[in-house]
N, C-alpha and C positions, 0 to 999 in steps of 0.2 A: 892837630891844628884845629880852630875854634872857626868855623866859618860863621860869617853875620849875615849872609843871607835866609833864605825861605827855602826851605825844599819840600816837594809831595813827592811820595814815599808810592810806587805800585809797584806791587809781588806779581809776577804771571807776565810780564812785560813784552816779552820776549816774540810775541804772537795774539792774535785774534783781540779781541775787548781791552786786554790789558793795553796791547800797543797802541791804538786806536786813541785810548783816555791818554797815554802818553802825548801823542800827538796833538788833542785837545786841549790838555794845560798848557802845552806848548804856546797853544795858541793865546793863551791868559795871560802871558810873559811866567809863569811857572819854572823856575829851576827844579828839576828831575833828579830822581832817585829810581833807578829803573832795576827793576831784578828778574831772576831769571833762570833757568838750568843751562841755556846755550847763550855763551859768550856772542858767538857770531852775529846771532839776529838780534843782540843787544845793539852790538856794536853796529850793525848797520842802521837801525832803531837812530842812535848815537846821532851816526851822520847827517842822518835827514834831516834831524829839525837842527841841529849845526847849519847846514846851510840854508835853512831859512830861516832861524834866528841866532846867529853867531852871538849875543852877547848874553844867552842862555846857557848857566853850567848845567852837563847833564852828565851825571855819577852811575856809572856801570858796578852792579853784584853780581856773580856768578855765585848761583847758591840752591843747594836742591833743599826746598822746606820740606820737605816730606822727610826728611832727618831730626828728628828734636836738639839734637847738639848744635846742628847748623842755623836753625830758629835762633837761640839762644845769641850765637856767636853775630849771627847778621844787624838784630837791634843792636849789640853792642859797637857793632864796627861803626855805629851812625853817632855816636856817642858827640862826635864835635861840630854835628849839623842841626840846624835849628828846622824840628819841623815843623810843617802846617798841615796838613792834610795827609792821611795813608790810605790807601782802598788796596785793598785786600783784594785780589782778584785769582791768585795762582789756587787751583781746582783741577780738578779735571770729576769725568762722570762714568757711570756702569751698564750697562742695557745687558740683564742675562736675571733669570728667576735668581731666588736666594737659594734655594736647592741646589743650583749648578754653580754659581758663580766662583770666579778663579779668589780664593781668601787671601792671597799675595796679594795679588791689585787691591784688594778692599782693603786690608791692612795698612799699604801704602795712602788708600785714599781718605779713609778715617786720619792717620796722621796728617796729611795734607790739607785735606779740609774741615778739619775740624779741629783737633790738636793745633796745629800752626798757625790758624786763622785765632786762635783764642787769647795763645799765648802772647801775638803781638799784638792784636789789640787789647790785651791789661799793659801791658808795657805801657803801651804809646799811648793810652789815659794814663797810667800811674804817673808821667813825665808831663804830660801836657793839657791834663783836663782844665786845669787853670788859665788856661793862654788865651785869651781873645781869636775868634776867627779861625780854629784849628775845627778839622773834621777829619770824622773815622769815617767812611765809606766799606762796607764790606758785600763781597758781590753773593746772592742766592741764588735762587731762579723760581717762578713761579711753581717749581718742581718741591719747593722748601712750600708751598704752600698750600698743595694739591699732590697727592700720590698718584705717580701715576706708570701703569705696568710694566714690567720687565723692569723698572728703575727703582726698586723700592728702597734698596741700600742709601742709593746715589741720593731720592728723596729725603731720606733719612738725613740723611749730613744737613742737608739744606734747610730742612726743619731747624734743626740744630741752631745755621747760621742764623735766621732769621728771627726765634724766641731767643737769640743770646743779642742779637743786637738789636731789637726790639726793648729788652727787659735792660739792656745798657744804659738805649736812650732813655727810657725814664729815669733811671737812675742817676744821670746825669742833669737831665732836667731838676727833679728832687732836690739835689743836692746842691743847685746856686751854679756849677759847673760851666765855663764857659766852651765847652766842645761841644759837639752835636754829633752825634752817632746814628747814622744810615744806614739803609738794607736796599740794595740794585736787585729787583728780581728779574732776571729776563726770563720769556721764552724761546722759542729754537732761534738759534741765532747761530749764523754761517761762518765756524770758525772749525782748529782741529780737534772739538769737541766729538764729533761724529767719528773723527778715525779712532779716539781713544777710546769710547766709551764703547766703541763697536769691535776693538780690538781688528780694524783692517786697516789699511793701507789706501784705501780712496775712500771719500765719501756721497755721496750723491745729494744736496739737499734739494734739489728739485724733487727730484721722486721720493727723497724719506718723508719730506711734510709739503713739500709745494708753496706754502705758508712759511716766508721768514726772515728777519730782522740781520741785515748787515752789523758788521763789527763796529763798523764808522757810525750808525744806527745807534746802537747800544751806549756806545759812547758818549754821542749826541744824548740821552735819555740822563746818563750820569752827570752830566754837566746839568739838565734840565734842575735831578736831583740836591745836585751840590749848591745850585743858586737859591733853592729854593727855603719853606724853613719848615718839610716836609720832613717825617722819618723815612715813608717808603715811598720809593720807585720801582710800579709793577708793573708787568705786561700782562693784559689780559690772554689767556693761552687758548679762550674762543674766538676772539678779534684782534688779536694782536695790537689793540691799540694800549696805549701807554698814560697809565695815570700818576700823578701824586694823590699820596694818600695818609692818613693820620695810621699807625698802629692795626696789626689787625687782629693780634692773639690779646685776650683778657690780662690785663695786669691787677692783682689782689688787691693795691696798694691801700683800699678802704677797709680790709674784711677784719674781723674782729679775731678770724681765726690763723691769724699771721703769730710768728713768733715775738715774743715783748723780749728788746733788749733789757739782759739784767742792768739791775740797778748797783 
């Protein structure tokens, strides 16, 4: 079935930043595309902005990205919805040296955050760079911008995120493109990042950083982002205050030592 409305597209839904920006578009009259690994806190997700905005469609995925077959299967299922907007938020992080760290979870987390964050956003440009008013939103973390210890993996990704959707947006810029492609960096932000990435079961952010930005926060800063005609949205990770800001890794695009398309 071909639906004629608008939808924005968030992966990670289900909890912390990602529900939060749900909640936010909510707030913009935004019909939802919410995804997820647990149905249930979808579906409560679901309800809430149901009853305070009943005449908002909001589409439940249950879908673990961290599988490349399921990446693949989840953009197609959206096949008959028209979107506007995707922010890429489903992550998760590591805190252990590279020497010790569990290579299951980082396996896991390279596909997740990196693999899966890639693949749909070329989708969701190959389909929609042309559209008026369509944005790619993809979340990093000041940790994509700054190494910092025991997280060097987890940085790693984030690097990743950040020169891939950096070197996107130019690209799209370049090319006449009417999308625009964003990079959300936060820093420590109170969500169940800290049970995961610590592998426990509570987490303390009082005593881990004392210092630190709510999910509703975070959210708040994405929307800052998505209004603006800014690429990045960072948290400075010595003052936690929150800038817009032009690019911040070198793009070649002048150098003479770039490759010349043959002729």
């Amino acid at each position: 079935m071909e639906h004629t409305k608008r939808y924005t597209v968030i992966t990670g839904a289900s909890s912390g930043i990602g529900c939060e920006t749900a909640k936010a578009f909510a707030d913009r009259s935004k019909n939802l595309i919410i995804a997820a690994r647990r149905t249930e806190n979808l579906e409560t997700l679901k309800r809430e902005i149901a009853e305070q905005y009943p005449a908002l469609d909001v589409v439940v995925r249950t879908v673990d990205l961290s599988v490349l077959e399921n990446v693949y299967q989840f953009y197609s299922s959206l096949k008959g919805f028209q979107l506007e907007t995707w922010v890429n938020n489903a992550g998760f992080g590591n805190y252990d040296s590279v020497a010790q760290q569990d290579l299951e979870k980082i396996d896991t987390m390279l596909r997740l955050n990196v693999e899966a964050l890639t693949i749909l956003s070329s989708l969701f440009v190959r389909d929609y760079k042309d559209v008026p008013g369509t944005q790619l939103i993809n979340l990093s973390s000041c940790g994509g911008y700054t190494i910092v210890p025991t997280a060097v993996t987890y940085c790693a990704t984030k690097f990743y995120v950040s020169t891939f959707t950096e070197g996107l947006a130019w690209e799209l810029i370049e090319s006449g493109a009417r999308m625009r492609a964003k990079v959300l960096a936060p820093a420590a932000t109170q969500t169940e990042f800290g049970k995961k990435a610590n592998n426990v079961d509570t987490y303390d952010y009082d005593k881990a950083f004392g210092t630190y930005h709510t999910s509703r926060q975070m959210a708040e800063f994405l929307m800052k982002l998505y209004d603006s005609d800014s690429t990045l949205g960072i948290v400075d990770r010595e003052t936690f205050q929150f800038e817009l800001r032009l690019p911040m890794f070198p793009y070649a695009n002048s150098s003479t030592h770039n490759q010349h398309p043959s002729k």
